[in-house]
C-alpha positions, -999 to +999 in steps of 0.1 A: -215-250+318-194-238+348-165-233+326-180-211+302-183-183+326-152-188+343-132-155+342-097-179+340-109-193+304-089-187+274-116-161+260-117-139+286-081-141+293-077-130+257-099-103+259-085-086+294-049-089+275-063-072+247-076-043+265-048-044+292-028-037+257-050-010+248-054+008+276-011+008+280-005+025+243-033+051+249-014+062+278+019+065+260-001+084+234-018+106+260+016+113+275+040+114+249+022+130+225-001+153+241+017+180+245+029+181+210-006+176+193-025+201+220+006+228+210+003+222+173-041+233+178-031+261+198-010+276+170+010+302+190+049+295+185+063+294+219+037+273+233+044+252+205+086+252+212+079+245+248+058+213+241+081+201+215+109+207+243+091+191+272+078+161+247+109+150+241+119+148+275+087+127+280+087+103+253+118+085+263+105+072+300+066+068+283+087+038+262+103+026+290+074+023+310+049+011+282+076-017+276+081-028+313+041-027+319+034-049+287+057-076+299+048-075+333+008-072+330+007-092+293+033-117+293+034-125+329-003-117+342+012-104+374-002-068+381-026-042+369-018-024+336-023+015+348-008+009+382+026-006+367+026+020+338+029+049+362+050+032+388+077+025+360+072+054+353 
């Protein structure tokens, strides 16, 4: 019975790996794409230039750092999703 709540079991070890995955693409969305989706609601043409223009400068390190997190916290179980997102960064 003691192994059925332990947090090192293969369930829950599935299940923090799933939402460590989650929670790493909705920052790349959130950051990435942000700009771009807020601009295109806004409607106003230079807003919408200017977050086209700052997007694409963000997309580029947003991969990176979704890539190096996913190994490092899902492949490797070594750190915390959110702090190695944004220290890769």
């Amino acid at each position: 019975m003691s192994r059925l709540f332990n947090p090192d079991n293969g369930f829950f070890t599935f299940i923090n790996k799933a939402i460590d995955t989650f929670w790493l693409g909705f920052l790349w969305a959130l950051i990435s794409l942000g700009l771009v989706v807020a601009a295109i609601f806004i409607g106003s043409d230079p807003i919408f230039y200017a977050a086209i223009f700052i997007s694409a400068f963000l997309i580029g390190p947003a991969s990176t750092a979704l890539y190096y997190a996913t190994v490092k916290v899902t492949r490797r179980s070594r750190s915390y999703s959110k702090k190695e997102f944004f220290r890769s960064f």
